[in-house]
C-alpha positions in Angstrom: 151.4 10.3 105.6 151.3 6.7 104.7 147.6 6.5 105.8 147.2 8.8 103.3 148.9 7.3 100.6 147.1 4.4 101.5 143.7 6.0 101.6 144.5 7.6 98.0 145.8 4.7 96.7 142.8 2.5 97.8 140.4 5.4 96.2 142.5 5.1 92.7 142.0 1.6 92.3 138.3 1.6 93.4 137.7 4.2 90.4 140.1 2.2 88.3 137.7 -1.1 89.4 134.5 1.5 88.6 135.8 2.3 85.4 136.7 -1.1 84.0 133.3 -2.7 85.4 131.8 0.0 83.8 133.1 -0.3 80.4 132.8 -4.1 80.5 128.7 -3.1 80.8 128.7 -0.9 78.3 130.6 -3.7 76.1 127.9 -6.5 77.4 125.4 -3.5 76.2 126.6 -3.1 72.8 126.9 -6.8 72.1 123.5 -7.1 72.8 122.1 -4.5 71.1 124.6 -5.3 67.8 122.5 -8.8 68.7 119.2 -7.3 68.3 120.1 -5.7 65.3 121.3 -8.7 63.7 118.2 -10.7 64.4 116.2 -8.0 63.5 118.1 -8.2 60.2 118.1 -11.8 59.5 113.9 -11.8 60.5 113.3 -8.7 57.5 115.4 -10.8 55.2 113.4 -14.0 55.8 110.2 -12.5 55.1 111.5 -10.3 52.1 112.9 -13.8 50.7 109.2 -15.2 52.0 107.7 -12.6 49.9 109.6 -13.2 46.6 109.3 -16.9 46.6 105.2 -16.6 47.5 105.3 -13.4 44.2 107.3 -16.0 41.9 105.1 -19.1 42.7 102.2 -16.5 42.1 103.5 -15.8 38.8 104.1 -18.9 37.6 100.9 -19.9 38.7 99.9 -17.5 36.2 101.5 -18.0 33.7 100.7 -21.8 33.7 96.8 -21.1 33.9 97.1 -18.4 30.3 99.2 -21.2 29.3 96.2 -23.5 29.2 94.2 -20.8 28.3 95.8 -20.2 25.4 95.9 -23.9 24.9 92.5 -24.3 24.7 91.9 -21.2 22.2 94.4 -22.5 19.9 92.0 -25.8 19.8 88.9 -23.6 19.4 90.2 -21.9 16.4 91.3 -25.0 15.5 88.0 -26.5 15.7 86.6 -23.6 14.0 88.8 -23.6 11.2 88.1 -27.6 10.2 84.4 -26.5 11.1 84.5 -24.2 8.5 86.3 -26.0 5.9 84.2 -29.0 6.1 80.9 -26.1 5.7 82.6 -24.7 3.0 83.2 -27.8 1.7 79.3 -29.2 2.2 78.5 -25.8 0.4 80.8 -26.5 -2.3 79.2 -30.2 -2.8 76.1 -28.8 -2.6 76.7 -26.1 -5.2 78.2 -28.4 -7.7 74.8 -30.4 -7.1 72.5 -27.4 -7.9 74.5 -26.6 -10.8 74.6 -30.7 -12.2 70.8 -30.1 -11.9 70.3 -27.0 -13.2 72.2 -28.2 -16.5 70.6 -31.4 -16.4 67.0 -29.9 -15.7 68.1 -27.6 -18.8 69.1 -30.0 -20.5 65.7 -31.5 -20.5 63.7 -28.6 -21.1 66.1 -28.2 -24.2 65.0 -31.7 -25.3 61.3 -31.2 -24.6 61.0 -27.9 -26.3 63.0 -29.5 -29.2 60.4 -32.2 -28.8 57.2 -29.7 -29.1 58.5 -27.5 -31.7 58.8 -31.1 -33.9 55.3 -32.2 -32.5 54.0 -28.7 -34.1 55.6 -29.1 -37.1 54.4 -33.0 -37.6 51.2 -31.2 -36.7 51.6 -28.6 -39.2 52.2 -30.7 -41.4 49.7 -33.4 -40.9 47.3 -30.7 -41.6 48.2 -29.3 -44.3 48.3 -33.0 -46.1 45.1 -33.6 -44.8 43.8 -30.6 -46.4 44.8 -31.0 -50.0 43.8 -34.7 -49.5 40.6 -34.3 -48.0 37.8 -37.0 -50.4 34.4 -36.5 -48.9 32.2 -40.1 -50.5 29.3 -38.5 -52.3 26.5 -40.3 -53.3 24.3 -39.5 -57.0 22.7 -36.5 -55.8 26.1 -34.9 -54.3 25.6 -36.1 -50.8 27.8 -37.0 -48.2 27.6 -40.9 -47.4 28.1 -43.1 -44.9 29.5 -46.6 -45.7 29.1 -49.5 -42.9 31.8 -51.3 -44.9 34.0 -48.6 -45.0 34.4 -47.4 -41.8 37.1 -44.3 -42.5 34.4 -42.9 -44.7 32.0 -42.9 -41.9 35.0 -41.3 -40.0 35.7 -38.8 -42.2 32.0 -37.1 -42.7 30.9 -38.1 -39.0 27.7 -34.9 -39.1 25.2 -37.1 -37.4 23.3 -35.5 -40.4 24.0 -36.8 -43.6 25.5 -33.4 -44.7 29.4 -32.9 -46.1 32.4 -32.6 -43.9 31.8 -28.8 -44.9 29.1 -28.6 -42.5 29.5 -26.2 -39.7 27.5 -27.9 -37.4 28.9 -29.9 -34.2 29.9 -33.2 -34.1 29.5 -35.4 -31.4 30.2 -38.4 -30.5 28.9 -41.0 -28.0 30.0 -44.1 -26.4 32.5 -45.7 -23.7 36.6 -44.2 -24.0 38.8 -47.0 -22.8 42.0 -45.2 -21.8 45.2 -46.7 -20.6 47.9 -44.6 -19.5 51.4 -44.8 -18.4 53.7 -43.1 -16.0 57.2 -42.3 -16.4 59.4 -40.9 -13.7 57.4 -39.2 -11.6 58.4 -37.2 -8.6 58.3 -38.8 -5.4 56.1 -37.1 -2.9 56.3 -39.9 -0.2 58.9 -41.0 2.3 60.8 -39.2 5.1 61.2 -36.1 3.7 58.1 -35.5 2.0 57.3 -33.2 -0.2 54.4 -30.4 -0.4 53.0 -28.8 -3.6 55.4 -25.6 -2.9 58.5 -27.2 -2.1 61.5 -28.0 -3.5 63.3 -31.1 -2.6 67.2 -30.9 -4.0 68.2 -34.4 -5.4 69.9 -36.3 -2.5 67.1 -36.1 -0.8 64.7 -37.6 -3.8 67.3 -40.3 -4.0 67.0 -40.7 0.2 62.9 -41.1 -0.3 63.2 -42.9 -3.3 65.5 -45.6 -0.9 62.6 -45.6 1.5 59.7 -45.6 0.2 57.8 -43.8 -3.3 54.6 -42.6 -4.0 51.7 -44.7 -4.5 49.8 -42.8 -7.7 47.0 -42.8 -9.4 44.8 -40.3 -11.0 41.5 -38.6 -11.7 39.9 -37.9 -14.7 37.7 -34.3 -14.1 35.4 -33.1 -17.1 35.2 -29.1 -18.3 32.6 -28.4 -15.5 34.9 -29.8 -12.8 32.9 -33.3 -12.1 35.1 -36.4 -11.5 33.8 -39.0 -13.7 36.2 -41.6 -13.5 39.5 -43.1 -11.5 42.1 -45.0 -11.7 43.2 -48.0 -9.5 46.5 -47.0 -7.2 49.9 -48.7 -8.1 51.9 -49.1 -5.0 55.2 -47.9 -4.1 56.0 -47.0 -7.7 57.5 -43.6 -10.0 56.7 -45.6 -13.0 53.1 -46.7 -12.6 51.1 -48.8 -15.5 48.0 -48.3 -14.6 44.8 -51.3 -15.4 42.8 -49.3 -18.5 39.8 -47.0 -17.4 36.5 -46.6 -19.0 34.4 -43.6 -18.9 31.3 -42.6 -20.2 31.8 -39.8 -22.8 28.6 -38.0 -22.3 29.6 -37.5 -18.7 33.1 -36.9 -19.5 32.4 -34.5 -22.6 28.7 -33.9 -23.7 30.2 -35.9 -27.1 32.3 -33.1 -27.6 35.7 -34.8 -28.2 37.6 -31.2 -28.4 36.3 -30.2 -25.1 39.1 -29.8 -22.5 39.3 -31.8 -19.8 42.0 -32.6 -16.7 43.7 -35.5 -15.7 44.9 -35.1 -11.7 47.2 -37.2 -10.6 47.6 -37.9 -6.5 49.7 -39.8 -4.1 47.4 -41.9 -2.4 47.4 -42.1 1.4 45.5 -44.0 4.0 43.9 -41.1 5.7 42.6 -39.8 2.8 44.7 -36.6 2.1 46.1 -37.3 -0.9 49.1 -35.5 -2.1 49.0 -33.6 -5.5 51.5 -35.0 -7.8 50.8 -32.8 -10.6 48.1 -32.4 -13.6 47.6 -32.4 -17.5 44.7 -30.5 -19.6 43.9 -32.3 -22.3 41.1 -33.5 -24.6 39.8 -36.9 -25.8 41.0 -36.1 -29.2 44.2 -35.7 -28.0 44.5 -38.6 -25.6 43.8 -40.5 -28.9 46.1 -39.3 -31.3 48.9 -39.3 -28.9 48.6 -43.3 -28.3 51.8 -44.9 -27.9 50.8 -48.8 -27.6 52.7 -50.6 -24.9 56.2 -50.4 -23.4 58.6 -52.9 -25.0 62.4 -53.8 -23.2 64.0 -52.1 -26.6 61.3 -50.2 -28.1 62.1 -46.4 -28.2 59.0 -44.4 -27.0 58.0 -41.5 -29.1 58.6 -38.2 -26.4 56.8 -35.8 -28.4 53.7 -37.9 -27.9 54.7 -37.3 -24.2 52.2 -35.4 -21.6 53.7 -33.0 -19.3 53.1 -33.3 -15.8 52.7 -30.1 -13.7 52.5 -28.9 -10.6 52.7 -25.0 -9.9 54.8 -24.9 -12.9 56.6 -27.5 -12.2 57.4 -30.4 -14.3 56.7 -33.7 -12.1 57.4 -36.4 -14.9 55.7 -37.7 -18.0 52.4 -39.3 -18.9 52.1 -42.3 -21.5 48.9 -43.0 -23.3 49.4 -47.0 -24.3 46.2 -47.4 -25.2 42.8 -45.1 -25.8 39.5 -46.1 -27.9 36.1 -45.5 -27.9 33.7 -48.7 -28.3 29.9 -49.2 -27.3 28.9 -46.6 -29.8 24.8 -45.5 -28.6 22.4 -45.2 -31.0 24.8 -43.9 -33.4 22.8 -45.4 -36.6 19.8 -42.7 -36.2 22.6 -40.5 -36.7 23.9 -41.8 -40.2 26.7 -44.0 -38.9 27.5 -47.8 -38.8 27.0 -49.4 -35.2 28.5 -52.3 -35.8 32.2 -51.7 -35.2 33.5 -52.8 -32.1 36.3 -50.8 -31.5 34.6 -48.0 -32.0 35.6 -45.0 -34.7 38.0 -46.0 -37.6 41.7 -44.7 -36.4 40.3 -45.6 -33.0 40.8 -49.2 -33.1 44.3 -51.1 -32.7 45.5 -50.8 -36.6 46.5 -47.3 -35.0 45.2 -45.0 -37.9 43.5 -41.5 -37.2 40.5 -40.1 -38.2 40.5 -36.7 -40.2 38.2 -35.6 -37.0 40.7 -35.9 -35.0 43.9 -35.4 -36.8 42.6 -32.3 -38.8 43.9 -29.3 -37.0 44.4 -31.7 -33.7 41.6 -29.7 -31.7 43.0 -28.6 -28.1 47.2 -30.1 -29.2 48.0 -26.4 -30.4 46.4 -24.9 -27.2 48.0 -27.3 -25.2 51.8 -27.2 -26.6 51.4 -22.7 -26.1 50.2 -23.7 -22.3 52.9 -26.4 -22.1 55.5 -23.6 -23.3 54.4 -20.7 -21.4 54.5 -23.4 -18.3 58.1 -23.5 -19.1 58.8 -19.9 -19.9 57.1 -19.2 -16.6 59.3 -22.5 -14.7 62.3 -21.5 -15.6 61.9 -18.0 -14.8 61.0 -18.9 -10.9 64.0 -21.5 -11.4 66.6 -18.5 -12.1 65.0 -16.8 -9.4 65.3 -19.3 -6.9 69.1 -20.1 -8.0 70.1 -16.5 -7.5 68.5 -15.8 -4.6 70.1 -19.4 -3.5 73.6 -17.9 -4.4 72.6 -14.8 -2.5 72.0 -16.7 0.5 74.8 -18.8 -0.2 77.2 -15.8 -0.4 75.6 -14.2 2.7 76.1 -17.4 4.9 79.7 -17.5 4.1 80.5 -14.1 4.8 78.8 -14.6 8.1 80.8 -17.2 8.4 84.4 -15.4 7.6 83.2 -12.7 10.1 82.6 -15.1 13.0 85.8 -17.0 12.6 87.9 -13.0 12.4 85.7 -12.4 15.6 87.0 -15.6 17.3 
């Protein structure tokens, strides 16, 4: 029975030893998989903290590069914007130019229409004193004569046929016209810029060329049929040429005819040879001598009606003088009932400044010429308003373009 107890006894505490080591396993289990777990959790929170950090560098990565983004739109609207102001400016200046010129160029065509409508009135005038004046020198038998001491006489009934002054048949006259002219502010068609025929150069850059370098003009003197006969020397670098005097034959330049129409062109010279057009007058030789001026004095006031217009295309490109203009080496003039022996040439011809009834009656080729020099204004100053509205069209169309980019930016 002891044995037994024994044996029993020895069996309990074996189990009890089983248990125990048993449950200490299972305890060394848990702890190690409560381990696992915690590592496991420790390793997701790491790389869930990894995660965030790498998402907020990401974003601020982001937002730093539209920051400078938008930094450098804010200077590109920026630019835009002084851009624009300093265009709208430039258009402003040049506006305010173009309208200082307009009035000015106005202004000017004011004064020189003022200045013809006087001319045709002194004109008017002139001949209607030198109709109720008109004395023809008759001889006994109720003939015209001609007197070599009297040289107006021989002015006045210049027929080359003894006849009256009443005589409808043509007068002519032969011999040399000594002509010296005078130019006063003429455009510039040299330097940089240049200039052709059909443009228009706005005033800054006239002033620009007129710092550089001006036109070198002179002109040519073309008769009805469209033969040069004569022309002038070139005066260098200069808008207000005197030119040396010319002389030209007036058979060649006029068939005698001293109301025929003739041209004066005027040029830029160049080296080459392609002279640039700087404008022309129509005139005649009996207007080229009633319009003499004499010379250019510092204080002496210059008669502007007496003025011919220089154009080009309708145009005006400055004013021609006539200082000086005479006819002399008068051919065989005495088989044609008039003295030979004046020097100067015709009575009102010579330097005491006086016109002969010839000329001054009716002015043959003035009247034509003042209605051409009008209509050449009419006709300017309609392409002028033309070109200033269709300049204010472009103007207005540039700016708009301008507003739309700078709402597009």
């Amino acid at each position: 029975r002891l044995a037994e107890e024994a044996a029993k006894a020895a069996e309990e505490e074996a189990a009890r030893i089983a248990e125990e080591e048993a449950a200490r396993i299972a305890a060394e289990e848990a702890a190690v998989a409560e381990a696992a777990e915690e590592a496991a959790r420790l390793a997701e929170d790491a790389a869930k903290a990894a995660e965030e950090e790498a998402a907020r560098i990401a974003e601020e990565e982001a937002a730093r590069v539209a920051g400078e983004q938008e930094a450098a739109r804010i200077a590109e609207e920026e630019a835009a914007r002084v851009a624009a102001e300093q265009e709208a400016a430039r258009i402003a200046e040049e506006e305010a130019a173009r309208v200082a010129a307009e009035e000015a160029e106005a202004a000017r065509i004011a004064a020189e229409e003022a200045e013809l409508a006087q001319l045709a009135e002194e004109k008017a005038a002139e001949e209607a004193a030198a109709t109720g004046n008109e004395i023809a020198a008759k001889d006994e038998d109720g003939e015209a004569i001609i007197s070599e001491n009297n040289p107006e006489t021989a002015a006045r009934s210049l027929d080359f046929g003894g006849t009256s002054e009443d005589d409808t048949s043509e007068k002519l006259v032969f011999g040399t016209l000594t002509l010296t002219l005078r130019g006063d502010n003429l455009k510039n068609v040299d330097g940089v810029f240049g200039r052709g025929k059909n443009e228009v150069k706005n005033s800054f850059l006239q002033s620009v060329d007129n710092f550089i370098g001006k036109s070198d003009p002179f002109y040519k003197i073309i008769s009805k049929d469209g033969t040069e006969v004569a022309s002038s020397p070139v005066v260098m670098d200069s808008l207000n040429p005197q030119w040396a005097p010319v002389s030209i034959d007036i058979d060649k330049l006029c068939g005698g005819k001293l109301e025929s129409s003739i041209t004066l062109s005027f040029f830029d010279w160049e080296e080459s040879g392609k002279h640039q057009e700087m404008g022309t007058v129509t005139t005649t030789v009996d207007q080229l001598l009633a319009l003499k001026v004499g010379p250019k004095t510092m204080f002496g006031r210059v008669d502007q009606s007496k003025a011919l217009v220089l154009l080009l295309d309708d145009v005006v490109f400055g004013k021609v003088f006539v200082e000086d203009a005479y006819i002399s080496d008068l051919n065989d003039m005495s088989s044609r009932g008039i003295a030979e022996s004046s020097t100067r040439g015709l009575p009102g011809l010579t330097e005491d400044g006086a016109v002969p009834e010839f000329v001054s009656r009716g002015l043959p080729g003035l009247e034509e010429s003042i209605d051409n020099q009008k209509e050449s204004k009419a006709v300017r100053l309609a392409a002028e308003e033309e070109a200033k509205r269709k300049g204010e069209e472009e103007a207005a169309a540039r700016i708009a373009a301008e507003e739309e980019a700078k709402r597009k930016a």
